[in-house]
C-alpha positions as CSV (number, residue, x, y, z in Angstrom):
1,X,54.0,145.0,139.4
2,X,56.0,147.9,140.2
3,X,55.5,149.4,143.4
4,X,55.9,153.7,144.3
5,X,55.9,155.6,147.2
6,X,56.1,159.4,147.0
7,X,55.9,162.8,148.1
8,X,55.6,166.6,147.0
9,X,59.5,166.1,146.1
10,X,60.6,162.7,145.7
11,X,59.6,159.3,144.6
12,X,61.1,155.5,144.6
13,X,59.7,152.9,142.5
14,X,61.0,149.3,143.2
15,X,60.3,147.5,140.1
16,X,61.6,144.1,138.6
17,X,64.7,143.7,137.2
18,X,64.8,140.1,135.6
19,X,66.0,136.9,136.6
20,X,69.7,135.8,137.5
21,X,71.3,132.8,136.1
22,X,70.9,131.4,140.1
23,X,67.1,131.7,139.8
24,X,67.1,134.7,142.2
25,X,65.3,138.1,141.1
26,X,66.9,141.4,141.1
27,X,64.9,144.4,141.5
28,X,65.7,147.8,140.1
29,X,65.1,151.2,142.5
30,X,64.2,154.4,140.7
31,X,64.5,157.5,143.3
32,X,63.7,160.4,141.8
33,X,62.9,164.3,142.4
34,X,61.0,167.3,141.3
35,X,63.9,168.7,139.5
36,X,64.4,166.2,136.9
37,X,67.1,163.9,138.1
38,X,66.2,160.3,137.9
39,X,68.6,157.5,138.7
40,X,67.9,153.4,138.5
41,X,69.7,151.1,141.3
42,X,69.7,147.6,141.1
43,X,70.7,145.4,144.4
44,X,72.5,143.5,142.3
45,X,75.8,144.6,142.8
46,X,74.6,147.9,144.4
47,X,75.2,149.0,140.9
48,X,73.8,152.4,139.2
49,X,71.7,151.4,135.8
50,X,70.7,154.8,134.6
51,X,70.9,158.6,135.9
52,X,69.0,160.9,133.8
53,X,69.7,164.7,134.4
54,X,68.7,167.6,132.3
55,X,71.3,169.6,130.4
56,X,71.2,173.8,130.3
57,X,68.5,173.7,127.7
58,X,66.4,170.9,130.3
59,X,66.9,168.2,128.0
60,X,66.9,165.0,129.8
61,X,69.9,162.5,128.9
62,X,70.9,159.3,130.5
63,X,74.7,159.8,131.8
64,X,75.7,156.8,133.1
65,X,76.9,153.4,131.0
66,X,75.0,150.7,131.5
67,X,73.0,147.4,130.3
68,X,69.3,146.7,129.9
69,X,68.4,143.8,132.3
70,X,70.5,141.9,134.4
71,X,71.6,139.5,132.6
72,X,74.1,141.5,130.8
73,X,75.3,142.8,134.4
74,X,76.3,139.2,135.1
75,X,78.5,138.9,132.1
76,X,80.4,142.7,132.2
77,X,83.5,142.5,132.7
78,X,83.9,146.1,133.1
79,X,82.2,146.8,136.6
80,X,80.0,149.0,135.1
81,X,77.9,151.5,137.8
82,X,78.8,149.0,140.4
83,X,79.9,149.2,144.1
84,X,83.9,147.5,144.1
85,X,84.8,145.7,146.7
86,X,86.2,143.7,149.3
87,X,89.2,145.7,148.3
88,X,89.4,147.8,144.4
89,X,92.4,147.7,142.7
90,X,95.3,145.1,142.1
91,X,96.9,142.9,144.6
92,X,99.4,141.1,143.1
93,X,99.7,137.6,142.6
94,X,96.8,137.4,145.1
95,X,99.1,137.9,148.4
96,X,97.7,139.7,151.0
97,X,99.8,140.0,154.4
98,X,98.1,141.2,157.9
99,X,99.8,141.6,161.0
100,X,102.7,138.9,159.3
101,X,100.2,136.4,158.1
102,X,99.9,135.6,154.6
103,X,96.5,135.2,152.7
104,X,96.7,133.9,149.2
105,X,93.9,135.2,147.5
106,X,91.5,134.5,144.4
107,X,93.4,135.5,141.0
108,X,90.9,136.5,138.3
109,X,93.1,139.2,136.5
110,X,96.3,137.6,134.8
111,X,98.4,136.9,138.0
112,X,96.5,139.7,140.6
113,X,93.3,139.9,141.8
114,X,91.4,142.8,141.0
115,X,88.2,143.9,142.5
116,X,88.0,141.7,145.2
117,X,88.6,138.6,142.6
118,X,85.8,136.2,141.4
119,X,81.7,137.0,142.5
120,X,83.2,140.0,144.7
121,X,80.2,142.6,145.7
122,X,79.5,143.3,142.0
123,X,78.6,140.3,141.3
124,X,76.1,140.2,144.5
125,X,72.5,139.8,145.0
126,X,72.4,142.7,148.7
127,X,69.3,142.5,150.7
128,X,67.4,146.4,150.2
129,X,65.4,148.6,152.0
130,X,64.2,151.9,150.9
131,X,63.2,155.0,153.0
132,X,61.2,158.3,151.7
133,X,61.3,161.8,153.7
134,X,60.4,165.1,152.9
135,X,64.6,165.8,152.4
136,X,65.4,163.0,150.2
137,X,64.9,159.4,148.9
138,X,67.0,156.7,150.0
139,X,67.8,153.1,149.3
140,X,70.4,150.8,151.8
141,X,71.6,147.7,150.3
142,X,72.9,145.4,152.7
143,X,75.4,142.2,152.5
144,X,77.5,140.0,154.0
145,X,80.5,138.3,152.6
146,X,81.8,135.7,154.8
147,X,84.9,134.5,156.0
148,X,87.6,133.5,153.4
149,X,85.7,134.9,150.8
150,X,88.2,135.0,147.8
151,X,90.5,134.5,150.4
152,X,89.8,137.4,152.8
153,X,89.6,136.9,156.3
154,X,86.8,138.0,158.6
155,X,82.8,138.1,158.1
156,X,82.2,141.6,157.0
157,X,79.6,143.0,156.6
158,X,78.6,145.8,154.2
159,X,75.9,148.6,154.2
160,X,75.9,151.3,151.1
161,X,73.2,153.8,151.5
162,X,72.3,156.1,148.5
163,X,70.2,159.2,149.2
164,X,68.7,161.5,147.3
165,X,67.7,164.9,147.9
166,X,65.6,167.6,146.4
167,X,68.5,169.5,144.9
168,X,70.1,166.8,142.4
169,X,72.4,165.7,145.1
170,X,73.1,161.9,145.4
171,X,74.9,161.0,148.2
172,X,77.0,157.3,148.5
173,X,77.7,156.4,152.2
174,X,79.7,153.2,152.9
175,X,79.7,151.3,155.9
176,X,81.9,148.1,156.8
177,X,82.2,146.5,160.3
178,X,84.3,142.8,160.4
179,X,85.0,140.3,163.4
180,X,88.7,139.4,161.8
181,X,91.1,142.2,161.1
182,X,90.7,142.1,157.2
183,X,91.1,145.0,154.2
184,X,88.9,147.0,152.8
185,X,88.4,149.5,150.4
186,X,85.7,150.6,148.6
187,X,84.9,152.7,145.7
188,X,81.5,153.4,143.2
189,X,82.6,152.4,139.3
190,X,80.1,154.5,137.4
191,X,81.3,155.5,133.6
192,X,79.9,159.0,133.1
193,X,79.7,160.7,130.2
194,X,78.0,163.8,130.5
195,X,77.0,164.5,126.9
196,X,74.7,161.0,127.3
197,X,75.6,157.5,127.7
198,X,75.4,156.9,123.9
199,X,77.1,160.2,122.8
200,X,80.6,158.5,122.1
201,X,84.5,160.1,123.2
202,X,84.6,161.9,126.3
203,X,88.0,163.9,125.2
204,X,86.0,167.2,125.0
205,X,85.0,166.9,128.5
206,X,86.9,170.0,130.8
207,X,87.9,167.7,134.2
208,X,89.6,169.4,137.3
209,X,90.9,167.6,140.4
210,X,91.8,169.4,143.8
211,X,94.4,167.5,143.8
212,X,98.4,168.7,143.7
213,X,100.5,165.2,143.5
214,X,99.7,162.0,141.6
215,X,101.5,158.5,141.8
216,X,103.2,157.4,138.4
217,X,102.9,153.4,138.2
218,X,105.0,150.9,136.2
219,X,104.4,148.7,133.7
220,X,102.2,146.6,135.3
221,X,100.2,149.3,136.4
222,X,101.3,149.2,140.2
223,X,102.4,152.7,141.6
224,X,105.8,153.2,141.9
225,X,106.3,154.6,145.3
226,X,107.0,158.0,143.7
227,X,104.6,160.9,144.6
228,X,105.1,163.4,142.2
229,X,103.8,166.7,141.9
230,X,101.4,167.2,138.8
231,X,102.9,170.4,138.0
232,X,104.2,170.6,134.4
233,X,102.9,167.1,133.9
234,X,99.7,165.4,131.7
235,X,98.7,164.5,134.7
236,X,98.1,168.3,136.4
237,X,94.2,169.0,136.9
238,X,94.4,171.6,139.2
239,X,92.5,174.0,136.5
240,X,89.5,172.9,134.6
241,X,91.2,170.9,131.3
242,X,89.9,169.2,128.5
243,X,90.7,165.4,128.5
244,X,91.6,165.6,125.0
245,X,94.8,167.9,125.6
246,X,96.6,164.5,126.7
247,X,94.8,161.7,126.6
248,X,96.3,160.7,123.3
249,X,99.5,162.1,124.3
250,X,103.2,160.7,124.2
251,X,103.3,161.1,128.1
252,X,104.9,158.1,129.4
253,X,101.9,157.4,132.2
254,X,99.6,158.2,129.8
255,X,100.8,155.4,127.4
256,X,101.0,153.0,130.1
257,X,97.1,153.0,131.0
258,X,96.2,154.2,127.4
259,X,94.7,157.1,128.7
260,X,94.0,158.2,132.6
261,X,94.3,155.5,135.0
262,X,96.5,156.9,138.0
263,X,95.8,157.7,141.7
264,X,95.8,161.9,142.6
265,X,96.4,162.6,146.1
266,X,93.5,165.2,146.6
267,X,93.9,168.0,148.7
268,X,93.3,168.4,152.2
269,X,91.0,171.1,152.2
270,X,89.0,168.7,149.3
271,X,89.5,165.7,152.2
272,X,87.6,168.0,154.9
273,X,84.5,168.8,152.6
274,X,85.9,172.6,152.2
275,X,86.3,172.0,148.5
276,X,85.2,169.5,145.3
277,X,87.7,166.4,145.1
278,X,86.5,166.4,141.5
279,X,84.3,168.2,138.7
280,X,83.3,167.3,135.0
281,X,81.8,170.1,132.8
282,X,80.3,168.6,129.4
283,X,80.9,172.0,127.4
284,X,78.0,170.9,125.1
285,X,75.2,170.4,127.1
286,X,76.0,172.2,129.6
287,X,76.0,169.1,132.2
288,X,78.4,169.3,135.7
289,X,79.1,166.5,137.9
290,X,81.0,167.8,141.2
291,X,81.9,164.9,143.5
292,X,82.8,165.4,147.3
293,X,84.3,162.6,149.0
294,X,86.2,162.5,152.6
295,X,88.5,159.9,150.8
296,X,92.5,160.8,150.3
297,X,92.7,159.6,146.6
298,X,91.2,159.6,143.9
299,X,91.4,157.7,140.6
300,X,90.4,159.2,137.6
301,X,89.8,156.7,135.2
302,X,88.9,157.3,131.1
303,X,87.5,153.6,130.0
304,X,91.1,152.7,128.0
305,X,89.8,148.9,128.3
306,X,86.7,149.2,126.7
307,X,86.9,147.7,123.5
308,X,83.5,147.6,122.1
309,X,83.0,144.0,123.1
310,X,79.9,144.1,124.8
311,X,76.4,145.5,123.8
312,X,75.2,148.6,126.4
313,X,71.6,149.9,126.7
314,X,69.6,150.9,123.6
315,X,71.7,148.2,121.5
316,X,74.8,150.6,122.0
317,X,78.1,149.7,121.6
318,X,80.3,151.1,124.1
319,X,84.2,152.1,123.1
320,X,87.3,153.2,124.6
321,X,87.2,157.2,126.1
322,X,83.2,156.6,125.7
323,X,83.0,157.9,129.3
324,X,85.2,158.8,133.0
325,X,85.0,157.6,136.2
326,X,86.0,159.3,139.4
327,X,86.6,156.9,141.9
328,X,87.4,158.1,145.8
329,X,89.6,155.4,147.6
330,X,91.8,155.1,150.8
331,X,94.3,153.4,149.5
332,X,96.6,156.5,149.3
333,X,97.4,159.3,150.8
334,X,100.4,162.3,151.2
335,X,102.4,160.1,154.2
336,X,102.2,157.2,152.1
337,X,101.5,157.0,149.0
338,X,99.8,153.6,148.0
339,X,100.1,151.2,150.7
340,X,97.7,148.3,151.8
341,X,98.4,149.2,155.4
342,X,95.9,152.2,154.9
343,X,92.7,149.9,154.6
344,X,93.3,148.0,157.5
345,X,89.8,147.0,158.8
346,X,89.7,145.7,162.3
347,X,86.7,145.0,164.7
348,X,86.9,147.8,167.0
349,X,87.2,150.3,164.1
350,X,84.2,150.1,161.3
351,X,84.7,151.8,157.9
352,X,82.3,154.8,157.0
353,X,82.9,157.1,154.3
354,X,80.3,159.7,152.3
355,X,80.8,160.7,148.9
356,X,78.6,163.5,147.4
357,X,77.7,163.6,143.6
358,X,75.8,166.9,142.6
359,X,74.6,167.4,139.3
360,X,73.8,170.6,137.8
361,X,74.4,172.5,134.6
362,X,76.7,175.7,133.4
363,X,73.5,177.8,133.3
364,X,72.1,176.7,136.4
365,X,74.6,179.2,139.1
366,X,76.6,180.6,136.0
């Protein structure tokens, strides 16, 4: 039986969330507030299930893709709502050097691991715990992957805590403490589309990024080394743009990823909290997403591998540009550009980052 706790403001309901193919249970978390955001958390894979917010005529949608039960979680292949990690992205060929050793690692993507490789923290059963004040609703999933793990050294262990608060704020705060100088880096996967998980192409979506330099990549979808500045380019975000001015576009970038798939540098004043990293206006319904992060990057990603393979909630078949992601990393940065040196984890130094998601709509400060 589903259980609730509540207050004036805020609610979480832990409820079941079926059966995994190892005989364990998953449960799902609903937190929700007064204001009408509702959003469904599952500790499997820390991943978001659902996140219904009302559009500027308070119509409720469902903005996030996503599966019924958890079954289907354990067969996507596209990392749908969940928390990526040890390390998100591409190594290739699997070889990971620290401090001049060399780690060969799992290989689950052609010849590169991606996403930490094979039952990586998506694939995860994390222990939970759930917390209710009068300022917000919060869940903490908890797990340790140990040494060696797809070929990473060190026990780490991870903590993602996701609050939220009276104002349609959801907050993402990610922790990571290791006893062997490993990687990490971290990132939430959530496909939005703002229109309603099931409302097709994203393209009319307006998306701007306070960020001024992006890094091309190459055929194989590493970045080159070059930082380049997005003026002039596909690739410039700096005021709001519809997706669909180049996401079908002869830009050579854009034809590499088949749509967006590259990392922005974001701005320092966006690094400090002064500004948005991102924002996504729905022109439609009205719906804005505005993410904060502390992160140096950013990728900004338009579902180009979706194929329509897989079934998605309400019998709905999911295609490419059916939704965005906004993904904050620490990968790269302005000194740098990409380079595995910046997610150096070591013992004496644990990881923390916060990233702040709010949700409003065009009529609610316009």
């Amino acid at each position: 039986m589903p259980s609730e706790t509540s207050n004036k403001h805020l609610s979480i309901i832990q409820s079941d969330f079926g059966t995994l193919s190892s005989g364990e249970n998953a449960q799902l978390y609903t937190l929700s507030n007064a204001d009408g955001l509702c959003i469904k958390i599952s500790n499997y894979g820390a991943i978001i299930v659902a996140l219904e917010t009302l559009d500027k005529n308070q119509v409720s949608a469902d903005i996030v893709l996503g599966y019924d039960d958890v079954k289907a979680y354990e067969a996507d292949a596209y990392y749908l709502g969940a928390v990526i990690g040890r390390y998100a992205g591409r190594i290739d060929k699997g070889e990971l050097v620290i401090e001049d050793k060399t780690y060969q690692l799992s290989i689950n993507n052609n010849d590169n691991q991606l996403h930490g490789g094979v039952n990586a923290l998506n694939k995860q059963l994390w222990q939970a715990t759930t917390e209710l004040s009068d300022a917000e609703a919060s869940l903490t999933l908890r797990h340790t992957s140990p040494d060696g793990d797809n070929g990473f050294p060190g026990n780490v262990t991870f903590t993602v805590k996701y609050s939220l608060n009276k104002t349609n704020e959801l907050s993402v705060e990610y922790f990571a403490s290791t006893d062997k100088t490993t990687v990490v880096n971290l990132t939430q996967h959530s496909y939005f589309n703002l229109a309603g998980h099931n409302a097709g192409n994203v393209s009319k979506h307006l998306v701007q990024l306070n960020a001024d330099h992006f890094l091309p990549m190459d055929e194989r979808i590493y970045p080159t080394g070059e930082i380049r500045n997005v003026a002039n380019t596909a690739h410039d975000f700096s005021n709001s743009t519809a997706l669909s001015e180049n996401i079908d576009s002869n830009d050579e970038q854009v034809k590499i990823a088949k749509g967006f798939d590259n990392y922005w540098l974001t701005t320092n004043d966006a690094i400090s909290g002064n500004s948005f990293s991102a924002q996504a206006v729905d022109p439609e319904s009205g719906r804005r997403l505005t993410l904060y992060s502390d992160q140096p990057c950013l990728i900004l990603y338009t579902a180009n591998y979706i194929d329509g393979s897989q079934m998605g909630k309400s019998n709905y078949c999911y295609q490419k540009h059916g939704a965005f992601c906004f993904e904050p990393l620490r990968l790269a940065n302005m000194n740098s550009a990409a380079d595995i040196k910046n997610t150096i984890l070591r013992p004496e130094q644990p990881f923390y980052s916060k990233s702040r998601y709010i949700f409003d709509n065009t009529s609610t400060n316009d």
